[in-house]
PDB file with SEQRES, HELIX, SHEET and CRYST1 records, atoms N, CA, C and O in Angstrom:
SEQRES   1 A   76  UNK UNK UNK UNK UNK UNK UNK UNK UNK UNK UNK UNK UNK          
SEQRES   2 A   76  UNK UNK UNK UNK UNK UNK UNK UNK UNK UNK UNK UNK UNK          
SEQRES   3 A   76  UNK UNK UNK UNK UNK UNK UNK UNK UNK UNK UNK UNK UNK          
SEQRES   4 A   76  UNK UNK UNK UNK UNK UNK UNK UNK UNK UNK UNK UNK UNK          
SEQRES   5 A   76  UNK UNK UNK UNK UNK UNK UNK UNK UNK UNK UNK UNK UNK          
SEQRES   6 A   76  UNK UNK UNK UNK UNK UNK UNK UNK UNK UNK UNK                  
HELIX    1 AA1 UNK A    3  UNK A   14  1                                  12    
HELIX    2 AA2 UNK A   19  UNK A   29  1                                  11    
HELIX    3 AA3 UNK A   43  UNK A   61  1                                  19    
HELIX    4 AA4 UNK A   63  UNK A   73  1                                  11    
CRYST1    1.000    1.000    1.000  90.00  90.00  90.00 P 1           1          
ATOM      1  N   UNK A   1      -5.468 -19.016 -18.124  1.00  0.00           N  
ATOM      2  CA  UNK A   1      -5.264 -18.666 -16.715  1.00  0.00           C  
ATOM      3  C   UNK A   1      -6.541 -19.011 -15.959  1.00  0.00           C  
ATOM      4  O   UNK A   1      -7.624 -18.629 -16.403  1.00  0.00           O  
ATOM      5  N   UNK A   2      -6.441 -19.854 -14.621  1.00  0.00           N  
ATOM      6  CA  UNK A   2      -7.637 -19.901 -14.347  1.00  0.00           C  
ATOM      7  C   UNK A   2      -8.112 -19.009 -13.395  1.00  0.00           C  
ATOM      8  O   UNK A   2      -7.317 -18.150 -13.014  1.00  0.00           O  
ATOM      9  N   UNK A   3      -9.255 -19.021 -12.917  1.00  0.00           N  
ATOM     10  CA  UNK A   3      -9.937 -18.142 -12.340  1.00  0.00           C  
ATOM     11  C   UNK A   3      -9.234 -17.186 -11.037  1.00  0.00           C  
ATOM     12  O   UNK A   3      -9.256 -15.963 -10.894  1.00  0.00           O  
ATOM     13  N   UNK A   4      -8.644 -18.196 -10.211  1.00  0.00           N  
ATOM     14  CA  UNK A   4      -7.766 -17.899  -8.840  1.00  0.00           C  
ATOM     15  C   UNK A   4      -6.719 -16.837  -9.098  1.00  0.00           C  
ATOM     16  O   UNK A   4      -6.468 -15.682  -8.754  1.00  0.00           O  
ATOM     17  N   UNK A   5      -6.079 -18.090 -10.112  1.00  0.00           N  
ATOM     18  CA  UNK A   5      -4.611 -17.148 -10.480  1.00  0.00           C  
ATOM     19  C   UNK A   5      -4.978 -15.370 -11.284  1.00  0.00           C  
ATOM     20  O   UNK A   5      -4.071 -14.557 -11.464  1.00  0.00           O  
ATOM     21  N   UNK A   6      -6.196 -15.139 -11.592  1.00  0.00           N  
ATOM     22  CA  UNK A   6      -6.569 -14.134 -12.493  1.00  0.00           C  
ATOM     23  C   UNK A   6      -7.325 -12.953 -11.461  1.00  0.00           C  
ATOM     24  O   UNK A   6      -7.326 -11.735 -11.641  1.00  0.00           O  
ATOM     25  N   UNK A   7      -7.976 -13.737 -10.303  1.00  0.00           N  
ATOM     26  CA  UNK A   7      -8.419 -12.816  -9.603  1.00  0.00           C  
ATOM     27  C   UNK A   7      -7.194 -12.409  -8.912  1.00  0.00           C  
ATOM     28  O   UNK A   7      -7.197 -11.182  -9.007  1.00  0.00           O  
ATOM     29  N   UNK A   8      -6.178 -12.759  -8.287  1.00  0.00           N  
ATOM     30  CA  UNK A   8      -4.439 -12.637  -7.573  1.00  0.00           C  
ATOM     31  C   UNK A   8      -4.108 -11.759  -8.278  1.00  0.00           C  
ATOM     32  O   UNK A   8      -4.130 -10.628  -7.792  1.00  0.00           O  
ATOM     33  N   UNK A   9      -3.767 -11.894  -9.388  1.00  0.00           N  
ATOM     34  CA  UNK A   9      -3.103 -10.905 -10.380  1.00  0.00           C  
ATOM     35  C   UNK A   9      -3.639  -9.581 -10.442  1.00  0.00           C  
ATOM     36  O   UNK A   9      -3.028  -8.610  -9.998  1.00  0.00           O  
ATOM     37  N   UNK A  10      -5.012  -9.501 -11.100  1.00  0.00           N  
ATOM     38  CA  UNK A  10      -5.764  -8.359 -10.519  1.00  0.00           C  
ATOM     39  C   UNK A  10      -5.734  -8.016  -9.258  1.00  0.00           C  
ATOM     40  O   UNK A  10      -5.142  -6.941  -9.164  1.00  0.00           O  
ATOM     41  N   UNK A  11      -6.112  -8.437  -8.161  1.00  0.00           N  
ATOM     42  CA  UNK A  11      -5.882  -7.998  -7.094  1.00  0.00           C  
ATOM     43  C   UNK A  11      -4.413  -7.281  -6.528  1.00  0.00           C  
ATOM     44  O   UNK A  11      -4.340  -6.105  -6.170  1.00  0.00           O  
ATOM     45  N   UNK A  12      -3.548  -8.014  -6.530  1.00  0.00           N  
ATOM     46  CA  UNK A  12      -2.180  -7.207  -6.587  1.00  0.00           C  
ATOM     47  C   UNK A  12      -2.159  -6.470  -7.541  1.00  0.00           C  
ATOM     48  O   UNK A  12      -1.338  -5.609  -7.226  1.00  0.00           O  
ATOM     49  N   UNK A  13      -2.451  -6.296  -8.300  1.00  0.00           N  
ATOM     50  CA  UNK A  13      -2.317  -5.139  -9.767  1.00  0.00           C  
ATOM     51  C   UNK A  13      -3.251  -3.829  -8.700  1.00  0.00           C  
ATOM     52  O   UNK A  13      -2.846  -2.678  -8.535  1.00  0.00           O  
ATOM     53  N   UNK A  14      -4.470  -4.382  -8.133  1.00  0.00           N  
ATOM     54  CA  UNK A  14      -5.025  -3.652  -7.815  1.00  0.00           C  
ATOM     55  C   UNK A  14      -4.306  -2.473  -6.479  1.00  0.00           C  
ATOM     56  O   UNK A  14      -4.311  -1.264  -6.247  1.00  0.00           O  
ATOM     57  N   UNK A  15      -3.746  -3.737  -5.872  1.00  0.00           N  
ATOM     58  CA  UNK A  15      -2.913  -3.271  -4.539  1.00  0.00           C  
ATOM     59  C   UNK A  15      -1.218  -2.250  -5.017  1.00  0.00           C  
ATOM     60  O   UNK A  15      -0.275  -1.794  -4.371  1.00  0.00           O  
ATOM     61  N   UNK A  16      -1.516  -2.285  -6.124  1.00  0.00           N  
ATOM     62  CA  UNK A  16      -0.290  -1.476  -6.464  1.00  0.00           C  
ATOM     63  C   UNK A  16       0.669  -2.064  -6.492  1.00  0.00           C  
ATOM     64  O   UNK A  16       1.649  -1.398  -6.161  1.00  0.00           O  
ATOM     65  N   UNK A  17       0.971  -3.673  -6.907  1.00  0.00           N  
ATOM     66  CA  UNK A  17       2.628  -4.458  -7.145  1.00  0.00           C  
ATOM     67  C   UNK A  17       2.929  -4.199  -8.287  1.00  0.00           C  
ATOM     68  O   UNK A  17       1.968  -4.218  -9.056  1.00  0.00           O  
ATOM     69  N   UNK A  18       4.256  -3.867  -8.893  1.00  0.00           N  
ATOM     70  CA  UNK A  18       4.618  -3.725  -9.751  1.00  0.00           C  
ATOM     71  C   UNK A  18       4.554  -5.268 -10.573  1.00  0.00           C  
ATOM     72  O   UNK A  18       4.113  -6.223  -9.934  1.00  0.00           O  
ATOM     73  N   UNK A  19       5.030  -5.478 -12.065  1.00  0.00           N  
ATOM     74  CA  UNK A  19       5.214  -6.889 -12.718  1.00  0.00           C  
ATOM     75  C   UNK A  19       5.840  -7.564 -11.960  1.00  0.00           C  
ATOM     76  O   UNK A  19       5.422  -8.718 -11.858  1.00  0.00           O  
ATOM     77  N   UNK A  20       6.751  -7.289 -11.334  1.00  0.00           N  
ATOM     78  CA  UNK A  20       7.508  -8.409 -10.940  1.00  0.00           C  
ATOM     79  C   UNK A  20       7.049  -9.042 -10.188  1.00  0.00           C  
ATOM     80  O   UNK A  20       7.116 -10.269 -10.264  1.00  0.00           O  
ATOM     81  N   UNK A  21       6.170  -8.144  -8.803  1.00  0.00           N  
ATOM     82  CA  UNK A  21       6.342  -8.540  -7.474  1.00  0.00           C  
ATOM     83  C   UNK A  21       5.338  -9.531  -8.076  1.00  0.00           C  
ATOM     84  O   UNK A  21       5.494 -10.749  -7.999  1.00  0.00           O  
ATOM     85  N   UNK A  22       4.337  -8.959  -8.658  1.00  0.00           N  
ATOM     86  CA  UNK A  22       3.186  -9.837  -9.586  1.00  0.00           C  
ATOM     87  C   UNK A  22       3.237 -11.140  -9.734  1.00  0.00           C  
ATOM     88  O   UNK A  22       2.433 -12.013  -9.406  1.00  0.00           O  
ATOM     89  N   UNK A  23       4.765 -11.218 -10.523  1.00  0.00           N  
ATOM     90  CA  UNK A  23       5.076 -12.734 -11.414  1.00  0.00           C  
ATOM     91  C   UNK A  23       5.577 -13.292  -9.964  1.00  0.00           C  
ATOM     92  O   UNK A  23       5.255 -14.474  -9.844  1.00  0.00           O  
ATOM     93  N   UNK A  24       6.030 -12.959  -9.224  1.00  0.00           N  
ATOM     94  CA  UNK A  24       6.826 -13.583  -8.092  1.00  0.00           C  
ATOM     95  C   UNK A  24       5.597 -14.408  -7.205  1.00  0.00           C  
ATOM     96  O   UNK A  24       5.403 -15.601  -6.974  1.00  0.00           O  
ATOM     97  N   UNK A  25       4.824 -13.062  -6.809  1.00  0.00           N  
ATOM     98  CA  UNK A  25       3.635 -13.820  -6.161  1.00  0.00           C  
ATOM     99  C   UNK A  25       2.738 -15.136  -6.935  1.00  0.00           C  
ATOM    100  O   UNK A  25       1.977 -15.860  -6.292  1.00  0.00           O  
ATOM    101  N   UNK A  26       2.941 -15.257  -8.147  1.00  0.00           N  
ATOM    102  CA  UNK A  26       2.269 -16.119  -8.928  1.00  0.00           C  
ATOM    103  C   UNK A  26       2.951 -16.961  -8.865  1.00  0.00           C  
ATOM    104  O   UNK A  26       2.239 -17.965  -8.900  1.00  0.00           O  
ATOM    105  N   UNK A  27       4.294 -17.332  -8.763  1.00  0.00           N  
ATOM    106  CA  UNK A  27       5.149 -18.447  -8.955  1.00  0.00           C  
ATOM    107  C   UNK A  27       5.344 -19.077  -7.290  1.00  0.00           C  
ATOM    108  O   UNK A  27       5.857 -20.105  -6.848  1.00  0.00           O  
ATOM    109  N   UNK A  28       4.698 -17.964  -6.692  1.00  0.00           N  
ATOM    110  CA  UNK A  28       4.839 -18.769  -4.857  1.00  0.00           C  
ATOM    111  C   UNK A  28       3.663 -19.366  -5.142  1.00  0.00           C  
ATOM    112  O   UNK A  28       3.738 -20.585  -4.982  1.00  0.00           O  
ATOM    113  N   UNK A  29       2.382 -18.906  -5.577  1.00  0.00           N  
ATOM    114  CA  UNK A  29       1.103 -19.634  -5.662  1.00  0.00           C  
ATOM    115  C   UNK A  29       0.923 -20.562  -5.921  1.00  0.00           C  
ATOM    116  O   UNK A  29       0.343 -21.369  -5.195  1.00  0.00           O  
ATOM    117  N   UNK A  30       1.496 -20.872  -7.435  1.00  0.00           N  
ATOM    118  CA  UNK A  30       1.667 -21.965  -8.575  1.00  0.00           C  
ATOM    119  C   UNK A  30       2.726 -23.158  -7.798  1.00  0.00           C  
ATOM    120  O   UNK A  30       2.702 -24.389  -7.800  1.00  0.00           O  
ATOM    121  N   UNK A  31       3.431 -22.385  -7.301  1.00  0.00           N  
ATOM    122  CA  UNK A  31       4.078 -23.567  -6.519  1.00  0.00           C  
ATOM    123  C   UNK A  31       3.766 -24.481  -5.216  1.00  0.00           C  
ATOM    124  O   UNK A  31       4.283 -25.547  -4.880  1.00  0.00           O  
ATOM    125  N   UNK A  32       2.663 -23.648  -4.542  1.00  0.00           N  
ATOM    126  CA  UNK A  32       1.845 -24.079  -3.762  1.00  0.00           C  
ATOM    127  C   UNK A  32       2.358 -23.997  -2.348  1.00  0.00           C  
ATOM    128  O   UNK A  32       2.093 -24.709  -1.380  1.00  0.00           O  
ATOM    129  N   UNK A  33       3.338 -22.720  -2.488  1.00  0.00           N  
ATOM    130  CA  UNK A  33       3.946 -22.320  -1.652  1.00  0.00           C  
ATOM    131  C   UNK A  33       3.579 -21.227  -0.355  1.00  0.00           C  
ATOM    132  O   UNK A  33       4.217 -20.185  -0.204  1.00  0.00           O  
ATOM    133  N   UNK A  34       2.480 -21.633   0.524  1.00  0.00           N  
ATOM    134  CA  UNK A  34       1.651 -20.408   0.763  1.00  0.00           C  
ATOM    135  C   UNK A  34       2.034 -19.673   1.359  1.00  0.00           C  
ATOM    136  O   UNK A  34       1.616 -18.522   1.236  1.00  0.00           O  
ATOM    137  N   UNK A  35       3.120 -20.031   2.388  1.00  0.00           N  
ATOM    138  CA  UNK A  35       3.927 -19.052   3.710  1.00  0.00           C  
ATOM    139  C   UNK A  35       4.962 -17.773   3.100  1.00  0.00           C  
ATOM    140  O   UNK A  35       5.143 -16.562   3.232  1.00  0.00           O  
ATOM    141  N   UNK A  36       5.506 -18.993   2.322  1.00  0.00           N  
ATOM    142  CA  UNK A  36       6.259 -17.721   1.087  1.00  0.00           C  
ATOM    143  C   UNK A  36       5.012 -16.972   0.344  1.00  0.00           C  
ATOM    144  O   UNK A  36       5.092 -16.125   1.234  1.00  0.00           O  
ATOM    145  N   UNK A  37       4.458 -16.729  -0.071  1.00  0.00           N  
ATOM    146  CA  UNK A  37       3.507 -15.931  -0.660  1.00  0.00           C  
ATOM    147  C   UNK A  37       2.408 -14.876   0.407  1.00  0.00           C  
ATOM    148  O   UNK A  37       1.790 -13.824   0.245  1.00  0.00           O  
ATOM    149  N   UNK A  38       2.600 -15.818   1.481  1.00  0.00           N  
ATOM    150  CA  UNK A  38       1.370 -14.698   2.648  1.00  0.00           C  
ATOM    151  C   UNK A  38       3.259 -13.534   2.910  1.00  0.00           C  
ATOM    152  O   UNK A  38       3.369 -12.319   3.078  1.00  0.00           O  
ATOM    153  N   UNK A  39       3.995 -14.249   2.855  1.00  0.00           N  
ATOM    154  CA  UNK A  39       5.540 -13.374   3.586  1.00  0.00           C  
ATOM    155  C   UNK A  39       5.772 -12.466   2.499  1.00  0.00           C  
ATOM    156  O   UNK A  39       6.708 -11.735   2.823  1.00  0.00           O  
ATOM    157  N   UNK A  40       5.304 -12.158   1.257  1.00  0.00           N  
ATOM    158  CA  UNK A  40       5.394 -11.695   0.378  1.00  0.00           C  
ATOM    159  C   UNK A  40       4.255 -10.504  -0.038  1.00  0.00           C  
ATOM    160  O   UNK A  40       4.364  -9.516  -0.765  1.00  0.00           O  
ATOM    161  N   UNK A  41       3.300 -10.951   0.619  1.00  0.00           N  
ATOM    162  CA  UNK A  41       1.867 -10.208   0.284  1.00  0.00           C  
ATOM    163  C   UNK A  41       2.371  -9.080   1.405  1.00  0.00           C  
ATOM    164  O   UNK A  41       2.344  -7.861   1.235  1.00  0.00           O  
ATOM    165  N   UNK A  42       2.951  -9.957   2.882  1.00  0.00           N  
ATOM    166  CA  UNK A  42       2.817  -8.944   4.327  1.00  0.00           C  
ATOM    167  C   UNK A  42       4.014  -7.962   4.467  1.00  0.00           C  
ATOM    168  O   UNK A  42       4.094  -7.135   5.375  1.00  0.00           O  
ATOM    169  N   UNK A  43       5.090  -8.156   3.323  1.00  0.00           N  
ATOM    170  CA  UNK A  43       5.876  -7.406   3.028  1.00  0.00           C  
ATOM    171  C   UNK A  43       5.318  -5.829   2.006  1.00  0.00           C  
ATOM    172  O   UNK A  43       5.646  -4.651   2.148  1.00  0.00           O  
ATOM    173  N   UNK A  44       4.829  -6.175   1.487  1.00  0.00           N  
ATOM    174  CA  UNK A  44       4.266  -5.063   0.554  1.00  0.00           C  
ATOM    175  C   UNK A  44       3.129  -4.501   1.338  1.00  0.00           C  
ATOM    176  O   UNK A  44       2.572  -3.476   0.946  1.00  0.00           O  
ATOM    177  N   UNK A  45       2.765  -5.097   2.392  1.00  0.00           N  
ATOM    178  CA  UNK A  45       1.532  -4.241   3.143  1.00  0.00           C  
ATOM    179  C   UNK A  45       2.019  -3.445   3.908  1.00  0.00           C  
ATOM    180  O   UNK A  45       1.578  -2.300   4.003  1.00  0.00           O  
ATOM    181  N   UNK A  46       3.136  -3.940   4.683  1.00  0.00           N  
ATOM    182  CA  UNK A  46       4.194  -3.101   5.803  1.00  0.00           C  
ATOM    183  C   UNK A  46       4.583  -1.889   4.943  1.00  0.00           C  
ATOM    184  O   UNK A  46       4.164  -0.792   5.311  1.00  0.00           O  
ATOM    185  N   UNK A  47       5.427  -1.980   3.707  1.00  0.00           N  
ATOM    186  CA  UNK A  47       5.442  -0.828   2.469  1.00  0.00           C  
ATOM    187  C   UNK A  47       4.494   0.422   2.641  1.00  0.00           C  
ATOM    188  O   UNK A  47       4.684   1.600   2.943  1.00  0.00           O  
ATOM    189  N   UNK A  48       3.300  -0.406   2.293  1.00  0.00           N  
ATOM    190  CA  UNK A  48       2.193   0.611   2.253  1.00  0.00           C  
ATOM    191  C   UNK A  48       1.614   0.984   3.390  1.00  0.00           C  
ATOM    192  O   UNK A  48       0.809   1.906   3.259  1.00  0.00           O  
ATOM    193  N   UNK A  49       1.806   0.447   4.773  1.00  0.00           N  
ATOM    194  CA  UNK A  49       1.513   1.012   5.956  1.00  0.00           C  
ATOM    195  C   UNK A  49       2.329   1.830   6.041  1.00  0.00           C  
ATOM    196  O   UNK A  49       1.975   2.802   6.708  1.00  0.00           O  
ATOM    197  N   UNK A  50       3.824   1.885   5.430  1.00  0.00           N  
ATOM    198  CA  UNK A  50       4.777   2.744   5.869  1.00  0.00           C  
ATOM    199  C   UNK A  50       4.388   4.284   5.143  1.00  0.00           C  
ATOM    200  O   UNK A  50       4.317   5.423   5.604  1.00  0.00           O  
ATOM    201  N   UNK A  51       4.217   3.813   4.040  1.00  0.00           N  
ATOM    202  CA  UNK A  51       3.433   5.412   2.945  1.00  0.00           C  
ATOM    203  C   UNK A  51       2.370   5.454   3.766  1.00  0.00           C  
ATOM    204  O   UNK A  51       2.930   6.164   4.601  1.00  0.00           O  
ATOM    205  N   UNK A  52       1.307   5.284   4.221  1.00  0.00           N  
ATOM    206  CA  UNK A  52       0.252   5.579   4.958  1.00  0.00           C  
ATOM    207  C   UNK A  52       0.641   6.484   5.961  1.00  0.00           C  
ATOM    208  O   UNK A  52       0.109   7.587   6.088  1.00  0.00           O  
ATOM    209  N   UNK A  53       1.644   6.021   6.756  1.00  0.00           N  
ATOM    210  CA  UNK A  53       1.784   6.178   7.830  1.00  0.00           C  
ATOM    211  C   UNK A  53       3.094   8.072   7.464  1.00  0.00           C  
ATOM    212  O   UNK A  53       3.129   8.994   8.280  1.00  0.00           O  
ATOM    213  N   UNK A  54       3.536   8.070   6.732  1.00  0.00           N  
ATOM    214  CA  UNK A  54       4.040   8.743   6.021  1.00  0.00           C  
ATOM    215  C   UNK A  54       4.030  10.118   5.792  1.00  0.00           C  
ATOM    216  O   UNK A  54       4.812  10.995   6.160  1.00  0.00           O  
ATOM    217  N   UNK A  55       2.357  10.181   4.690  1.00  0.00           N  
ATOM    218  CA  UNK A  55       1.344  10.468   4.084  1.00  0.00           C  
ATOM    219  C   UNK A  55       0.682  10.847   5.872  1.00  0.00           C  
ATOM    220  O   UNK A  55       0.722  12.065   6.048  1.00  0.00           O  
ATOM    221  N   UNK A  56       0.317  10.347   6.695  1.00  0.00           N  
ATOM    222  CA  UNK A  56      -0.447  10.942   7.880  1.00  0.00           C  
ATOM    223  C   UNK A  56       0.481  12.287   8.496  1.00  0.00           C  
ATOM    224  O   UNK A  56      -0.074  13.215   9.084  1.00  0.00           O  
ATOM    225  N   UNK A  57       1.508  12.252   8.338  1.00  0.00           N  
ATOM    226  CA  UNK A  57       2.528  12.877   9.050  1.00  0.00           C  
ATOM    227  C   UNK A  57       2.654  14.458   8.453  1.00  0.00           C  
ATOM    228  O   UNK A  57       3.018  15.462   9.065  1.00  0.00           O  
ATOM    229  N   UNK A  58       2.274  14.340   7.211  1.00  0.00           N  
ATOM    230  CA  UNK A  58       2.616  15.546   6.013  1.00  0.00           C  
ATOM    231  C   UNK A  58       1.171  16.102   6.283  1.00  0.00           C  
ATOM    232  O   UNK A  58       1.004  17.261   6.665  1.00  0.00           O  
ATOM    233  N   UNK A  59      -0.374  14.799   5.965  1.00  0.00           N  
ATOM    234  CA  UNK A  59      -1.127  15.529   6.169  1.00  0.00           C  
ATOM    235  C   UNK A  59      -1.617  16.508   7.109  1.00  0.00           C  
ATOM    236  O   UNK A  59      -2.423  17.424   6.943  1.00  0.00           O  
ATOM    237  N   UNK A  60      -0.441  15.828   8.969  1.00  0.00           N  
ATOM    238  CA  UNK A  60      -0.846  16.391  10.219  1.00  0.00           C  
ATOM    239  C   UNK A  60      -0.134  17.847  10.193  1.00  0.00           C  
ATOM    240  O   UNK A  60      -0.473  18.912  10.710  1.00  0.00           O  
ATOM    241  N   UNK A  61       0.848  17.533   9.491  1.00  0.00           N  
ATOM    242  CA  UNK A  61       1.768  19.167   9.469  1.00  0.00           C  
ATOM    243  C   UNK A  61       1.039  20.425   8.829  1.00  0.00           C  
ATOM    244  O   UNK A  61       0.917  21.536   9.346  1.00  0.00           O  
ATOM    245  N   UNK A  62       0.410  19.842   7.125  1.00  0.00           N  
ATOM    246  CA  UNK A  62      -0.037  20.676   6.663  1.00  0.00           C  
ATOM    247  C   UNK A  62      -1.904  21.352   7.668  1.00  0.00           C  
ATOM    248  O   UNK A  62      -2.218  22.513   7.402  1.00  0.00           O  
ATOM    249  N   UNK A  63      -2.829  20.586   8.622  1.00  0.00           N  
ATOM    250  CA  UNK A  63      -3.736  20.844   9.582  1.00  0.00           C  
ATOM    251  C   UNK A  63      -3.415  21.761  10.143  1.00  0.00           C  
ATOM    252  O   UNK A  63      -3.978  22.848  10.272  1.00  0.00           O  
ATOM    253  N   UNK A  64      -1.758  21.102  10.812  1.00  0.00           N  
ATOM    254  CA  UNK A  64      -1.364  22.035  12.008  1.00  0.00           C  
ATOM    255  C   UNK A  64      -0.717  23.980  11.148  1.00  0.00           C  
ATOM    256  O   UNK A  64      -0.207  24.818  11.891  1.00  0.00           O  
ATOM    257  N   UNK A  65      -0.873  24.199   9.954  1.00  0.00           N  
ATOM    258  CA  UNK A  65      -0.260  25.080   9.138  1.00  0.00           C  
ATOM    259  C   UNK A  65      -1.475  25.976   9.168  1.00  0.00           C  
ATOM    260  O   UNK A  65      -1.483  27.143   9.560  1.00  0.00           O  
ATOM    261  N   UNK A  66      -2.877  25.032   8.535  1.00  0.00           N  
ATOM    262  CA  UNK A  66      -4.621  25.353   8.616  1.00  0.00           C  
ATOM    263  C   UNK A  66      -4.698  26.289   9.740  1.00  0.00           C  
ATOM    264  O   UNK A  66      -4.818  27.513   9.802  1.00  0.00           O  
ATOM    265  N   UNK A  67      -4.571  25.163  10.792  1.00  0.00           N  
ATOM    266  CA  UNK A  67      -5.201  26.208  11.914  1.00  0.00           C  
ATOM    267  C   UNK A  67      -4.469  27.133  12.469  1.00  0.00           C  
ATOM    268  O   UNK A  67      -5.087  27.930  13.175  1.00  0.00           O  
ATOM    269  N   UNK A  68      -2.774  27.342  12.316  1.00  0.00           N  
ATOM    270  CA  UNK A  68      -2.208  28.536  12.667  1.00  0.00           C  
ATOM    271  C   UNK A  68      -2.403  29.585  12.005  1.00  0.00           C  
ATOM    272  O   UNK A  68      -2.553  30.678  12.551  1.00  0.00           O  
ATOM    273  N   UNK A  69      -2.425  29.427  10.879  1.00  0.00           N  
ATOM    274  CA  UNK A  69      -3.125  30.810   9.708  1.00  0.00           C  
ATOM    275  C   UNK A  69      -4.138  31.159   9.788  1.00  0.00           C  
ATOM    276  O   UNK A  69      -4.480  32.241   9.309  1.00  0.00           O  
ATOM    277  N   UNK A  70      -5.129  30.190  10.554  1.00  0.00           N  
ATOM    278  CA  UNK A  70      -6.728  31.025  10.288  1.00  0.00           C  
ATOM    279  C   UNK A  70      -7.072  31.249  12.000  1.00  0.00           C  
ATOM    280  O   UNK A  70      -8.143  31.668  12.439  1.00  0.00           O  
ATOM    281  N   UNK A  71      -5.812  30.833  12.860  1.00  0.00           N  
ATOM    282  CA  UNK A  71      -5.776  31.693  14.000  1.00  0.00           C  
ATOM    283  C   UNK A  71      -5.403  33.218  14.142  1.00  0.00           C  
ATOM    284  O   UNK A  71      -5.742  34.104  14.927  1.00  0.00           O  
ATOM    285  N   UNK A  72      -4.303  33.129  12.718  1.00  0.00           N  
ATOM    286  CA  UNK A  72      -3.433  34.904  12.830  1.00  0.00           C  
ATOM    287  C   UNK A  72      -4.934  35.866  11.826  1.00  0.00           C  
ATOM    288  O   UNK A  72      -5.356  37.022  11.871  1.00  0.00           O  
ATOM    289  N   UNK A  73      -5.335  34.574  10.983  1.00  0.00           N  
ATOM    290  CA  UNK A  73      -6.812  35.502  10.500  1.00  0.00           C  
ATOM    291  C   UNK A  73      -7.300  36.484  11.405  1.00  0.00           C  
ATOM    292  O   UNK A  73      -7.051  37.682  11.543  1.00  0.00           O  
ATOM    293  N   UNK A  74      -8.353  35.377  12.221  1.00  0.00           N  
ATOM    294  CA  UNK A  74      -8.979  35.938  12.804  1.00  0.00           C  
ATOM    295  C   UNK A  74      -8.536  37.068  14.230  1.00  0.00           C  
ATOM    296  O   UNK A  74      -9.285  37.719  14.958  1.00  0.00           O  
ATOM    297  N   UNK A  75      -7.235  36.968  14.227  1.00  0.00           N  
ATOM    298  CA  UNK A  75      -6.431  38.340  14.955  1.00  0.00           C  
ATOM    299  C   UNK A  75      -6.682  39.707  14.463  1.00  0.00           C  
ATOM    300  O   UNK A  75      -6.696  40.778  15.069  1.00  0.00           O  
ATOM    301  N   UNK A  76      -6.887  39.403  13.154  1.00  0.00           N  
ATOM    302  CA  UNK A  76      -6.575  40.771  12.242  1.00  0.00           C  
ATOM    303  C   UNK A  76      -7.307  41.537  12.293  1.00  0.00           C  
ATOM    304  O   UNK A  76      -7.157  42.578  11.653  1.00  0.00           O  
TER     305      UNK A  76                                                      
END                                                                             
């Protein structure tokens, strides 16, 4: 494997793609296919903007939980 294709692999491994999306992205590469492969990378980022974005929503609920309880605290 050469160097490119090995840092890709890791890197999506890193970004959290499962095998497949993995082998898929390697076979757009190898094919020298780049639009299909950036459409492939920007699909799995939208994914993870969507968990991000997600994940912000739960964390804002559980804040907004923080500061109502340690408002009825300090009532007491």
């Amino acid at each position: 494997m050469n160097v490119q294709k090995e840092n890709l692999t890791i890197t999506l491994s890193d970004a959290g793609f499962d095998q497949e999306a993995i082998e898929k992205a390697e076979q757009l590469w190898e094919a020298g296919r780049t639009r299909d492969l950036i459409r492939h990378l920007r699909l799995r980022r939208c994914e993870l903007m969507d968990m991000l974005h997600e994940s912000q929503k739960r964390v804002d609920c559980l804040d907004t939980l923080i500061r109502q309880t340690e408002k009825t605290m300090e009532t007491k």
